[in-house]
N, C-alpha and C positions, 0 to 999 in steps of 0.2 A: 167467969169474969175475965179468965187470959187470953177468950174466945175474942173479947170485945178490944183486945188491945193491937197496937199498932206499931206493926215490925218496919226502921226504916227501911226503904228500898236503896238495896247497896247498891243497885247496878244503875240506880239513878244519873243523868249525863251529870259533867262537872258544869257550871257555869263559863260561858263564855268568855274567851280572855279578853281582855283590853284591846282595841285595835285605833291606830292611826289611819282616817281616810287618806287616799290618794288618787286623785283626778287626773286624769287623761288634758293633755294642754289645749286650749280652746280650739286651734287650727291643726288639722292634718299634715303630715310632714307630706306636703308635696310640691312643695316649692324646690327650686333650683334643680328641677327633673331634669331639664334641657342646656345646663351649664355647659355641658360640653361640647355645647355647638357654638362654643364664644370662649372669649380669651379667659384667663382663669386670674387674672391681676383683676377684673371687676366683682372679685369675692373672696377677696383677701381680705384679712382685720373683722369681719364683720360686718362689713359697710351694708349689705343687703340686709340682714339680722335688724341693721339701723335704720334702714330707708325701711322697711315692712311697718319700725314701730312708729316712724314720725308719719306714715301715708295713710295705711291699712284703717280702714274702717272710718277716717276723719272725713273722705269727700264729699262736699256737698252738691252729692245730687244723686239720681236714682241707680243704681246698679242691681245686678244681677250676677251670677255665677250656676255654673254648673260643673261638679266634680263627680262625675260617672264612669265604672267600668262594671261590664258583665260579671255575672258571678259565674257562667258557663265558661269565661276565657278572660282570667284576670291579666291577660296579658295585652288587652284591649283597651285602651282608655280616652278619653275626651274630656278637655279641660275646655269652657268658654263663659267668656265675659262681654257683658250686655249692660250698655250704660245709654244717657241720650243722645250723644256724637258720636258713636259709631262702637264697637268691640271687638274681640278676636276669639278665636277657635283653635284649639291644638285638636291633632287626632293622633293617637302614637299608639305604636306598637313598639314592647318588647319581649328579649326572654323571660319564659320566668323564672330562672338563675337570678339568686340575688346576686351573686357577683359577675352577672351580667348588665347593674344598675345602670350605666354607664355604655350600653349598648342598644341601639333603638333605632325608629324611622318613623321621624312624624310630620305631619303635613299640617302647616301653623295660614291660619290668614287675619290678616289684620286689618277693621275697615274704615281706618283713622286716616287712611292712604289708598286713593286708587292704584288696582291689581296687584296688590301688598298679598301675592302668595306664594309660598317657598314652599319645598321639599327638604327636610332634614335630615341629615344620617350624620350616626356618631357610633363606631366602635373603637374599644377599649379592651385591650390584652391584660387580664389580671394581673398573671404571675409577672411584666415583666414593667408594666405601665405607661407602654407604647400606643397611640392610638391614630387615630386620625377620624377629620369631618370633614361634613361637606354641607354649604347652603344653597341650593338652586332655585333661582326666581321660576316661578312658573309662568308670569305675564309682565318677561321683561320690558315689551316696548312700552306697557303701559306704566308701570312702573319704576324702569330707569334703571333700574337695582341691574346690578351683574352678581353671578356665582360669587362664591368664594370655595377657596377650601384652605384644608390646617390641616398641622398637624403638631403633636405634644408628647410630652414624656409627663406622667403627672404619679407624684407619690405620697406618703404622709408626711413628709416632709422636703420635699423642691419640686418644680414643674416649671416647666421651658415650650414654649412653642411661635408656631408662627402661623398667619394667614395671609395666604396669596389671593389674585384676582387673578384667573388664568388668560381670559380673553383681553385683558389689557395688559398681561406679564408683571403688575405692582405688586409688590409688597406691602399689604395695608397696616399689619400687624405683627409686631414680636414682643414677648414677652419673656422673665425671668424672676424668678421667688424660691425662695428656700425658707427655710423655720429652726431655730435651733434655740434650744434650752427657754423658749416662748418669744422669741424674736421673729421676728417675720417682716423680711425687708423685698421689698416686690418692684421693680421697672417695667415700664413698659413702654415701645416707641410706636410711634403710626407716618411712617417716612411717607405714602405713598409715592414709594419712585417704582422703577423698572428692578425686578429683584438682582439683575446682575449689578447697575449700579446702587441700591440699595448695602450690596451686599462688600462693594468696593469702601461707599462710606463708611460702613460699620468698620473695616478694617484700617484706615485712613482717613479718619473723622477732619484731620485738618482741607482734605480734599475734596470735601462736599462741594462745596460752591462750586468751583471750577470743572467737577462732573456733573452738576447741574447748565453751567453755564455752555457747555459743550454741549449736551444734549439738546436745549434750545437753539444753539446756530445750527445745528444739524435739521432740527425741525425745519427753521426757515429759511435752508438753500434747500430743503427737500421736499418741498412743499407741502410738509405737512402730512404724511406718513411715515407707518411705521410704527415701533414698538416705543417709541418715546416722543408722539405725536402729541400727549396730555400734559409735557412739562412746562411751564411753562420757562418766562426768562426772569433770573433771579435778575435786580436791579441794585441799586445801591445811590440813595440821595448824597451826593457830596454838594460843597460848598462852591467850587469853581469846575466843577464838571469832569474833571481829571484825579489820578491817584501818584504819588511817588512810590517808588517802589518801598521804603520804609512803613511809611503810615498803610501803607495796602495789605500785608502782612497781619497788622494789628485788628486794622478792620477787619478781615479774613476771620481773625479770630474774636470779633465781636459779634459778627455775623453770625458765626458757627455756634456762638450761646445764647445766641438770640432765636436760633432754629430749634436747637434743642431744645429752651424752654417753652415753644411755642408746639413741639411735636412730642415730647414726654413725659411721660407722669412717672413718678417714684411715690412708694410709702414704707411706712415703717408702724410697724404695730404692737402692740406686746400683748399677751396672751398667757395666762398661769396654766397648766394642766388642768385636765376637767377631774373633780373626784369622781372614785367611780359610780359607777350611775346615771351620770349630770350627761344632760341630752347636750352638754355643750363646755365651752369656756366659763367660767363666772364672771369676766367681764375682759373687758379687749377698751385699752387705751391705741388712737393710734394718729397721725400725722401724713399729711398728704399735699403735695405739691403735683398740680392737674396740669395739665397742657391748657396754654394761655394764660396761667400766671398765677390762680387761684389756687389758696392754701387753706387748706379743712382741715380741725381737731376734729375729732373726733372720740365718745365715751360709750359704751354701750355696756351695760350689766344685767344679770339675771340673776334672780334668785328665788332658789324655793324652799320657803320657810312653814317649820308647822304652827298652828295656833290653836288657842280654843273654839269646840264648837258651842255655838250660841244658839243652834236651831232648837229650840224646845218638841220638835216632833223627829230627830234625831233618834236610833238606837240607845240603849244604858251604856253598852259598851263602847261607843265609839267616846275617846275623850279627845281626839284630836284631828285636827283637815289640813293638808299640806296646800299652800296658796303659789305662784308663781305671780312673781314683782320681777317688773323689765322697767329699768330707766335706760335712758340716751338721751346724748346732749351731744349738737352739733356746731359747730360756729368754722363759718367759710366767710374770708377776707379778700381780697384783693394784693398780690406783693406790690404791683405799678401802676402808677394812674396810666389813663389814656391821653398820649402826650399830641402835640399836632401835628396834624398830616395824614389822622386818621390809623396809627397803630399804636397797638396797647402794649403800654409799657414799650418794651425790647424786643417785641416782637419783631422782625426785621420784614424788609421788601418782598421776602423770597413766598411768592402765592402759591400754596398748594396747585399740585396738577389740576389744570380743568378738564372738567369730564364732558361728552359727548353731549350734546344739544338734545333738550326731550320736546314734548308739546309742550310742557309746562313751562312755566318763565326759566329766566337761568337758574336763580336760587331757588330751591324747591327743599322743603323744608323735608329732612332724613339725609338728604346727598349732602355732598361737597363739589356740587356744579357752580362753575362762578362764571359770570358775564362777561366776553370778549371785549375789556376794555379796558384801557392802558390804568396799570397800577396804580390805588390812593386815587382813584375817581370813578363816579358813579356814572349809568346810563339815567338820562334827563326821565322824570318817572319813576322810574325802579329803586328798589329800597337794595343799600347796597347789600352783600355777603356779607357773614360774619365771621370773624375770626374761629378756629372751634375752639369749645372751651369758654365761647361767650354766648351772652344770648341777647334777643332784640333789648333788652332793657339795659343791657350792659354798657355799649357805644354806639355811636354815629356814627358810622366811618366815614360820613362824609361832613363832618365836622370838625374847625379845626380847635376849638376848645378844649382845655386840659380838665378833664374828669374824672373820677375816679365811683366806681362800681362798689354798690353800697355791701358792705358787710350783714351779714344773717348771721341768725343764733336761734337755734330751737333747744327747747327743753321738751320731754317725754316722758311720762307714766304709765305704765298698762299695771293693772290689778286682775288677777284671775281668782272670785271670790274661791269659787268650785267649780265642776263638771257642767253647771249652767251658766254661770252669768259672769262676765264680764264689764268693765269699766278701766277707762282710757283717756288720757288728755297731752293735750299738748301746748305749750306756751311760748310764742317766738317775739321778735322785734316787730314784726309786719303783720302777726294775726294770731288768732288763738283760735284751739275748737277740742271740742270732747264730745264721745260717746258711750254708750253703752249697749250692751251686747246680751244676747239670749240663746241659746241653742237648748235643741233639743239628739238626745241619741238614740237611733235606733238602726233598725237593717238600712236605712235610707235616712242618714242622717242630716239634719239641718239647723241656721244658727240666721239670727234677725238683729242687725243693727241698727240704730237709730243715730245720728251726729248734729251736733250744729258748728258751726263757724263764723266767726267773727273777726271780720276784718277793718284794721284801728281805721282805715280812711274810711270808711263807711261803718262806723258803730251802730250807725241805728239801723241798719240793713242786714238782719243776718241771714247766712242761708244754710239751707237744713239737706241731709239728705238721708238716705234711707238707702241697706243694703242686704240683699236674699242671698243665700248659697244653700246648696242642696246637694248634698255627695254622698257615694257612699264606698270612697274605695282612699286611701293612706294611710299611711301607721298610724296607730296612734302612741303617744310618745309621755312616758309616765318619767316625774322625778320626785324621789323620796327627798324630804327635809333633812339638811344637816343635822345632826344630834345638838349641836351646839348654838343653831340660829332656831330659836322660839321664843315665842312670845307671852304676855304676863306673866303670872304669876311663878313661872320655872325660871326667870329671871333674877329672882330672890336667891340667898344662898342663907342654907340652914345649917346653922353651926354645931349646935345641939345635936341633930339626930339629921343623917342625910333620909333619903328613900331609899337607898342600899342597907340604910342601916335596921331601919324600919322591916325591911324583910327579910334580912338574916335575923332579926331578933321574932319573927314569926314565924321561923323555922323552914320559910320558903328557898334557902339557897342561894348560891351566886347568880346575879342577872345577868347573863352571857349576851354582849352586844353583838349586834349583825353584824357580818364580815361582808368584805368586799365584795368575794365572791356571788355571797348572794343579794347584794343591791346590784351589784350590772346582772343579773339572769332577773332578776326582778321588775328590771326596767324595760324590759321589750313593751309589746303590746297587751298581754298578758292575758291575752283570748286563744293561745295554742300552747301548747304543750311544752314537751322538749324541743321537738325537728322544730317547733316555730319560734323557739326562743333562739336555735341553732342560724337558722336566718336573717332575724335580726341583728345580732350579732355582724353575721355577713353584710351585712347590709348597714348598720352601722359604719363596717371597716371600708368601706366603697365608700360611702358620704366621706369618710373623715380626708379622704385624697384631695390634695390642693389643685 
């Protein structure tokens, strides 16, 4: 009969532990590849993180994408977007050093703009964070576009640079930001003068004008060459045509704040430490005064929270899925109305440099070409220039009515249920639209949008669109739940008996939480090893440079 009996099996496995799902974030980290072919004040605070969530996936109408690199030379890659008016192409090469992120040559065209195609290069010196770029048009007559190039100091905390135009000798760009204890206060000017005189104002701010004004009589006893052939002549409306030397002074320096505000942008942003792990900041408040007058708050926050699983064809063991929740909210005002005579606000007489004459009319939508003709009036036909920092809906410049440019305010949601699907909405003053999202992962991974849009002057009119992408090459970018953000029922607090207490009294021992350590080696991609986790890391420490 002990023949018939049944010995357990000790060496049987233990049962499965408990596991928290954690999903991979809907989109590939490959955005802001090319940052460093551009000023580095247009990615302070957030503000991209913000524009991805109020745009991304909401347009109504067809798109397409393609994110592809070689698996024979991952150091090969092509990014292109395909919509009904036109899209663009990168092709880029880099090292494959991840702290070479920041070092590359790609060749961008874009066909929203006849001969819109450039040559890019951007190297960056790790150890010291020196670098320099360069944009080269490749089909400048048709395009208008000139070179540029920069250069920058950029670190985890400040970054300084500048972009010149070489064959006009301007100054287009400079720039200055730092970050300290989650502050982040950012300037940035766009003189376009001649960089010696650029470089006299920046030292002698009260003496802009009158190195402007020098520069235009030079032009026109010299007919119009030369290295300060594009300035034009600052002017100044007075009342009897004449200045006394007193009141001339003051105006000087009404003038000179009147340029400023029309040619600089400042922000300020605040920013808490990421814990570790967290692909990012938890949220970024921040404040911005643009060139031309406009002031934008700005909110952006991320969070990823664990919650119950509710899939009934789930695992026994999984009790939990980590979700990623993004809000922003944006609200841009106006500080001045548009007074008469055709400038906004304070913005004063002094016309940006006019640029070289194309086939295209003067104003041509990307330049800053304006029409040879005398200040505060239009050519009979032509729609005048606009201030920068405004756009056609903003003013008439040839108008002498006082108006003022309406205020916006968007609200934002993204919900990332899991690893597949996706849902998104957005709610502004002027229109609303939401989508929802599907991908799929594999060696060739892809993700299918749906949106519609609804705008208040036309309620009954809505319009839909529809967006593909197909990639298969960017990090992918994992964030574990805070221990302390979940949802239902761990929400409750049990006074009686914790779950610590519950399994010391089952002899199971103390529940040792995860340390820091291992939530950032956790968070890479989490498809290589050690040397891959060693890389992202690296590669982490590159993005995080300002």
């Amino acid at each position: 009969m002990g023949a018939f009996m049944s010995v357990p099996d000790q060496s049987s496995p233990p049962h499965p532990p408990k596991v928290v799902l954690v999903p991979p974030l809907f989109q590939r980290d490959v955005r802001g590849l090319s940052r460093f072919c551009r000023s580095s004040y247009d990615y302070l605070g957030n503000r991209k993180q913000l524009t991805r969530l109020l745009r991304d996936h909401l347009s109504p109408e067809l798109r397409g994408m393609l994110l592809l690199s070689p698996p024979d030379d991952p150091r090969v890659s092509v990014r292109a977007k395909m919509r009904q008016a036109g899209g663009s192409m990168v092709l880029r090469w880099e090292p494959s050093s991840a702290a070479s992120l920041h070092t590359f040559i790609e060749m961008a065209a874009n066909l929203d703009s006849p001969g819109d195609v450039s040559l890019r290069g951007s190297y960056l010196h790790s150890g010291s964070g020196l670098g320099a770029f360069m944009v080269a048009p490749l089909a400048r007559d048709v395009s208008g576009e000139a070179a540029q190039v920069g250069v920058r100091y950029s670190s985890t905390n400040a970054t300084a640079g500048a972009i010149v135009i070489p064959r006009r000798g301007d100054l287009s760009k400079i720039w200055l930001a730092g970050r300290l204890h989650g502050l982040t206060l950012g300037l940035q000017l766009s003189p376009e003068l001649p960089v010696r005189q650029a470089l006299s104002a920046l030292i002698h701010p009260t003496k802009l004008l009158a190195i402007q004004a020098k520069a235009s009589t030079e032009n026109s006893s010299g007919g119009g060459s030369g290295a300060n052939e594009n300035v034009a002549v600052p002017t100044k409306n007075t009342g009897n045509g004449s200045n006394s030397g007193g009141g001339r002074g003051g105006s000087n320096l009404t003038e000179l704040r009147s340029w400023l505000r029309s040619h600089a942008s400042m922000l300020l942003a605040y920013s808490p430490s990421p814990r570790p792990g967290a692909v990012g900041a938890p949220f970024t408040a921040s404040v911005e005064v643009k060139e031309g007058g406009a002031l934008t708050f700005s909110f952006f926050q991320h969070v990823a929270a664990t919650r119950q699983v509710v899939n009934p064809f789930e695992e026994d063991e999984v009790v939990g899925i980590t979700n990623y929740l993004d809000i922003g909210l944006q609200l841009t005002t106006a500080m001045s109305p548009t007074n008469a005579g055709g400038d906004i606000g304070d913005i004063p007489n002094l016309i940006r440099p006019s640029r070289p004459a194309t086939s295209t009319a003067s104003c041509t939508s990307g330049s800053n070409s304006i029409s040879p003709t005398a200040p505060g009036t239009t050519a009979a036909g032509s729609k005048a220039c606009l201030v920068p920092g405004s756009s056609s809906r903003d003013v008439d410049l040839a108008s002498n009515s006082t108006t003022a440019r309406p205020a916006t305010i968007d609200l934002a949601v993204s919900w990332q249920i899991n690893k597949n699907w996706l849902l998104k909405a957005r709610v502004g003053n002027q229109s609303a639209a939401a989508a929802v999202g599907a991908r799929v992962w594999h060696a060739v991974s892809a993700y299918l949008t749906a949106s519609i849009l609804v705008d208040y002057a036309h309620i009954a009119q809505p319009k839909y669109g529809v967006e593909l992408c197909v990639e298969n090459f960017g990090s992918l970018r994992y964030e574990r739940g805070a221990d302390d953000i979940v949802a239902g029922r761990a929400l409750l607090q049990r006074h009686e008996a914790s779950k610590q207490d519950l399994d010391n009294f089952a002899g199971r021992g103390v529940l040792v939480r995860r340390s820091a350590q291992s939530d950032a080696s956790a968070s890479g991609d989490g498809c290589h090893g050690g040397s891959g986790n060693e890389k992202e890391a690296e590669r982490r420490k590159m993005a995080e440079l300002m």
